[in-house]
C-alpha positions in Angstrom: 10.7 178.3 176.2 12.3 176.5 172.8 14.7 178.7 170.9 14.2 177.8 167.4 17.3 177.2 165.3 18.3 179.6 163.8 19.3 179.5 159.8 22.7 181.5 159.9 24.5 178.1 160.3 22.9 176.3 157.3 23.3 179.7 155.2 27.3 180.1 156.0 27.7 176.3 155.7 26.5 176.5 152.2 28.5 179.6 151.3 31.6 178.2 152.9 31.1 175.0 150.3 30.1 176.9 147.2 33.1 179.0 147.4 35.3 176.6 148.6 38.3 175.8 145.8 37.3 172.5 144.1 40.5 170.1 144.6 39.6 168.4 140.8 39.7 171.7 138.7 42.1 173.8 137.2 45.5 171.7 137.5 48.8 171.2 134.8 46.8 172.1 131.7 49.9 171.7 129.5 50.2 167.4 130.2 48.5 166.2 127.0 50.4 169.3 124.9 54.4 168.8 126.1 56.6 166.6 124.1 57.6 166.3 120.5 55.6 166.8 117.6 56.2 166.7 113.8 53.9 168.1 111.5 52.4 165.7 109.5 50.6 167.7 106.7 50.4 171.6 106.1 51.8 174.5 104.3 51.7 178.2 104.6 50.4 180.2 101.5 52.3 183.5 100.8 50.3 186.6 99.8 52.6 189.6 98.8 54.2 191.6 95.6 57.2 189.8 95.6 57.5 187.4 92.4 58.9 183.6 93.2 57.9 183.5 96.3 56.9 179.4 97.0 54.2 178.5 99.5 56.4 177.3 102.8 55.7 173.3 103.0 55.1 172.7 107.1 55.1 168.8 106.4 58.2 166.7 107.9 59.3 169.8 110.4 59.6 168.7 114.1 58.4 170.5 116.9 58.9 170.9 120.9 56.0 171.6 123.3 57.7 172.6 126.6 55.8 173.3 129.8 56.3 177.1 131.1 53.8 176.9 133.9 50.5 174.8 134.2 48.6 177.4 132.1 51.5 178.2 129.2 53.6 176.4 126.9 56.4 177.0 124.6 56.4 175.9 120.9 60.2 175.3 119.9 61.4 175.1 116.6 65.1 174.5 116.1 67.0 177.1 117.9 65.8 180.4 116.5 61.8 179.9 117.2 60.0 180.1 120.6 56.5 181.1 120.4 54.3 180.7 123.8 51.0 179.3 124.1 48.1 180.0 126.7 46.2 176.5 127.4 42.4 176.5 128.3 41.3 172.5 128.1 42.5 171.0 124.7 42.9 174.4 123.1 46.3 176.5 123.2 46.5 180.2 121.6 49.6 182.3 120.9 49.2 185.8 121.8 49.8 188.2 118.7 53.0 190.0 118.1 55.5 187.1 118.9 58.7 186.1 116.8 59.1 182.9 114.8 62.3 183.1 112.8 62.3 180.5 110.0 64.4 180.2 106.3 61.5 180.7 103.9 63.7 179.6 100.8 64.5 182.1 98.0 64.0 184.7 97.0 63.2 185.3 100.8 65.8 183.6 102.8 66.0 183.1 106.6 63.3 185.7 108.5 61.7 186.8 111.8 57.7 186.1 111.4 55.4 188.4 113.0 52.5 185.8 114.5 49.3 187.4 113.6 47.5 183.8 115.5 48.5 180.9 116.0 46.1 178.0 117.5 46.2 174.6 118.7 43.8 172.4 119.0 44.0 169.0 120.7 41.4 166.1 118.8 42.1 162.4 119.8 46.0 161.8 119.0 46.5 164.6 116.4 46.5 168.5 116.9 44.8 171.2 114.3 46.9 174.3 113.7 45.8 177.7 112.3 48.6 180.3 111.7 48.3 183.5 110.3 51.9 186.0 110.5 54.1 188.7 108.3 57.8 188.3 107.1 58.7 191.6 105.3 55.7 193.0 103.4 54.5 189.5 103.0 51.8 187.9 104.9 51.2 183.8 105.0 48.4 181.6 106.2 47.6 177.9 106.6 46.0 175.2 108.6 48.5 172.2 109.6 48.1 168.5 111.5 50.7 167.5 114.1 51.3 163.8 115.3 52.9 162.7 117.8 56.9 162.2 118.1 59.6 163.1 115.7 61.2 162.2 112.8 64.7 162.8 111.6 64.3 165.0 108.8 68.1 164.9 108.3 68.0 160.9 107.5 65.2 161.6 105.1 66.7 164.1 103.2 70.0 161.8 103.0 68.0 159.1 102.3 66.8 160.7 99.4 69.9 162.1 98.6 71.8 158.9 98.6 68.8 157.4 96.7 69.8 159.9 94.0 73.3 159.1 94.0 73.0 155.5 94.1 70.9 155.5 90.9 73.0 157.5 89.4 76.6 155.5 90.8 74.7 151.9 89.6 73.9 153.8 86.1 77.8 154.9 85.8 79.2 151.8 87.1 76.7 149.7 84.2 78.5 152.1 81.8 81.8 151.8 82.7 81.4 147.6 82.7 79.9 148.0 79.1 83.1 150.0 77.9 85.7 147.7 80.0 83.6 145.1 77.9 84.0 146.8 74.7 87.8 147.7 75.3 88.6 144.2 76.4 86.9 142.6 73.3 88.0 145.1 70.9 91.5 144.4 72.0 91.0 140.5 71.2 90.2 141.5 67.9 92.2 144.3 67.5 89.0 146.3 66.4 90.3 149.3 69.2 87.9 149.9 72.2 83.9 150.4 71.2 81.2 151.4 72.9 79.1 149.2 70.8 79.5 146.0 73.6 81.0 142.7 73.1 78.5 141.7 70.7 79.8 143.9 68.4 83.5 142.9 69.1 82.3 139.6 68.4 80.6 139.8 65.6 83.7 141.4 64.1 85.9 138.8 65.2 84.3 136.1 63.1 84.7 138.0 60.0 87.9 138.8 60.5 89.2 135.3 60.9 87.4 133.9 58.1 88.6 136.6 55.6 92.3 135.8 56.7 92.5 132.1 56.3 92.5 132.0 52.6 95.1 134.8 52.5 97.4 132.8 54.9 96.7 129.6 52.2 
């Protein structure tokens, strides 16, 4: 007599594949996230009872995405800031109650900020922040645009800096010309240095002269 098959082999078969670990999911979440960041646009608006306080401009400031495992990654800001981020696809969110300490600029000063959220999100070659935290009794919100790679802030403050100066050395310098001018022409005609150029001078010159001739005749 035929046995007929019997349908435990089918059945564990197809359990054994459906619960099988798939060798395409999971994986390094944190790839497209590490590396360094600046943020290109963004501010944080304060909301407390303290007068003067200015909103916190986000734009220019570098960042650091470091990997912590291939779930988790580390947001580094200079050496004082180190807030982690949990990574599911092109989103990362930082767990409440971390530190962030930052110099908010009078009245307030360098502080430790209290993350309320913080999240990430990865579009095309940019990412969209949200951040929400407390310093003091003040609390601070804002939405914020990251690029890719850094920029030295440093050069672009000195270059604005030395910008500043140079106008201002070029304007001195012009001055000083227009009274070695003056001096110089004012001694030809014995006139005594004026500011007033070496038009002036000049114009005093010929006067001079002509007035003298006759008296020397």
């Amino acid at each position: 007599m035929l046995r007929r098959p019997s349908l435990l082999v089918p059945v564990l078969a197809l359990l054994s594949s459906t619960l099988a670990p798939s060798c395409g999911g999971g994986g390094d979440q944190t790839a497209k996230f590490v590396g360094p960041w600046t943020f290109a646009s963004g501010s944080l608006m304060p909301m407390c009872p303290i007068a003067g306080v200015p909103t916190f401009n986000l734009a220019g400031l570098n960042v650091a995405f470091e990997k912590v495992d291939d779930s988790t990654i580390s947001l580094v800001i200079n050496t004082g800031c180190t807030v982690k981020f949990s990574v599911s696809g092109n989103k990362a969110t930082a767990p409440s109650g971390q530190t962030c300490a930052l110099d908010l600029g009078p009245p307030l000063g360098p502080q430790s900020i209290t993350i309320k959220t913080w999240t990430l999100v990865l579009t095309g070659n940019h990412i969209d922040a949200t951040i929400a935290g407390q310093a003091l009794i003040c609390t601070a919100m804002g939405t914020a645009v990251l690029v890719p790679g850094a920029t030295d802030a440093g050069a672009h403050d000195t270059g604005r800096d030395t910008s500043g100066m140079a106008g201002s050395a070029g304007a001195d310098g012009a001055a000083g010309a227009g009274g070695s001018a003056g001096t110089g022409a004012g001694g030809a005609s014995g006139a005594g240095g004026n500011d007033g150029g070496g038009s002036e001078a000049a114009t005093d010159t010929g006067p001079e002269t002509a007035v003298d001739a006759p008296g020397a005749e």
